[in-house]
C-alpha positions, 0 to 999 in steps of 0.5 A: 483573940491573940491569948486564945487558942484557935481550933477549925472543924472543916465539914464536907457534907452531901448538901453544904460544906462548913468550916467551923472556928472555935476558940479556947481561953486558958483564962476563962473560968468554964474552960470552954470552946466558944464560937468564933466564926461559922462559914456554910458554903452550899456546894451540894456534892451529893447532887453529882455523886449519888447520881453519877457516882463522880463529882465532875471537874467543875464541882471539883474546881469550886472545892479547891477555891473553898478549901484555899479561901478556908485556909486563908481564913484559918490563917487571918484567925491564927488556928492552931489545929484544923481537921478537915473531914469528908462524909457521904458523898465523897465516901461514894465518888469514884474519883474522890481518892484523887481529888483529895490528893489534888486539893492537898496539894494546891492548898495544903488542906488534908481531906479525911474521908471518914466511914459512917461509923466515924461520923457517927463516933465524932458527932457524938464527942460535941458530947451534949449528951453529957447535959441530960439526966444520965439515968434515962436512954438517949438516940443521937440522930444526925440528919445529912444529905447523904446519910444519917447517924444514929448513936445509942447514949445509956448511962451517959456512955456510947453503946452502939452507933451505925450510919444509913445511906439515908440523907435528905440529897440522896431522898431528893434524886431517888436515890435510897434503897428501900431495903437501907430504910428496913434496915433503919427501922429493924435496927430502931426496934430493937434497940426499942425492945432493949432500951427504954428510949427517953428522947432523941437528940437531933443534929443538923441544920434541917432539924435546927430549922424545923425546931425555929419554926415550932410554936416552942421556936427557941434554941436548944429547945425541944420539938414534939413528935406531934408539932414536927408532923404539923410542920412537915405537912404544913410545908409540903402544902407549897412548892419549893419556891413559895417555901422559901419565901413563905418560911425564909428559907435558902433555896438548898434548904426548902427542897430538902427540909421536908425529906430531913422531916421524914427521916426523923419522923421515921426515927422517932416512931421507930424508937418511940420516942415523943421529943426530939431535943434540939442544941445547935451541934454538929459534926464540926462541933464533934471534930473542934471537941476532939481537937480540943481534948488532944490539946488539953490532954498534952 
């Protein structure tokens, strides 16, 4: 590890909060980053945003330790750069402002709370797309507690991303408007009636699920529209209790994995497209290419 050079992606979603270890080897052949350590933290912030519109002293409280024990860990893994972003549900949170300000200051972590626009621009740099057949049309679609991503890739370029207040946390608690669904659908049509759209390229660990659990369960893999339908409504049939035990699933998965199902269905009817390819990517995969890049590019 000590001739490697070490970058961390730090996450703060709606449902789990992820830091993201990679390393880069100036020795290796592929020039690649390789996975040095993965820590998923369940904290749910969504549950206490999109419902009351602050995230409460306890939930802030837990933040902090988080983000000290991550800078404990950044430390024992020698990272270089981190970069530390926060999506939906502090982008809703009143109070998020001043929790960011606290935490930097009782652990030195700087928080960016980035639009939906960003997360979308960023969960597109982990740059998977560059893997497929250039020629054919592309839907990133990116799934969380609190929103959902959807980026255009034609000709192997960025065309058009947008973010919907859509996520699996905010479908939980009731909290989705129906007009941002509209809005979903209306802007999936015409980029249907403009693009022929090949496949989707699905993001997020409720997708990375869903795909295990398929008759084709292997990684970076692919999951019909057809078999994603039979899934959702296989595991609607239970209780979230019996889920988790039925499918060995964490408990702040089995009660959103059904409405992370939903949402891409939807996408994948509203676009046409039959497949959604499945490769373990995330934001944290998109925030450690872009460190990597700067780095490179120096």
């Amino acid at each position: 590890m000590e001739n490697n050079i070490q970058f961390a992606a730090i996450d703060i979603g709606s449902n789990a909060v992820r830091l993201l270890i990679k390393s880069y080897q100036p020795s290796a052949p592929d020039e690649g980053l390789r996975k040095e350590l993965m820590v998923r933290v369940p904290l749910r912030l969504g549950q206490e945003s999109f419902v009351s519109g602050q995230i409460s002293d306890n939930k802030s409280k837990k933040l902090t330790k988080l983000m000290r024990a991550f800078k404990h860990l950044m430390f024992v893994y020698d990272v270089t750069e981190y970069r530390a972003c926060a999506t939906s549900a502090m982008r809703d949170a009143s109070n998020s402002g001043k929790l960011v300000k606290e935490i930097e200051k009782k652990t030195g972590i700087a928080i960016e709370i980035i639009t939906g626009q960003e997360e979308a621009l960023i969960i597109y740099e982990s740059h998977f797309a560059d893997s497929l057949d250039q020629e054919l049309n592309h839907l990133y679609v990116d799934v969380g507690g609190g929103s959902t991503e959807i980026s255009l890739i034609s000709n192997g370029n960025l065309q058009k991303s947008q973010s919907y207040n859509i996520g699996t946390v905010r479908l939980l608690n009731g909290m989705v408007k129906d007009t941002e669904l509209e809005r979903m659908r209306a802007d999936l049509h015409d980029l249907k009636s403009t693009y022929k759209i090949s496949d989707i390229i699905g993001s997020g660990g409720n997708i990375i699920k869903l795909q295990s659990l398929s008759k084709n369960g292997k990684k970076n893999s692919v999951i019909t529209l057809h078999e994603l339908e039979r899934i959702n409504k296989e595991l609607k049939m239970y209780p979230v209790d019996e889920r988790m035990l039925r499918f060995k699933l964490k408990p702040d998965r089995a009660d959103v994995i059904t409405h992370a199902a939903d949402i891409y269905i939807e996408a994948a009817k509203a676009s046409g497209c039959q497949n959604i390819i499945v490769p373990a990517i995330g934001l944290a995969d998109g925030i450690n290419h872009l460190l990597y890049s700067r780095f490179k590019s120096v």
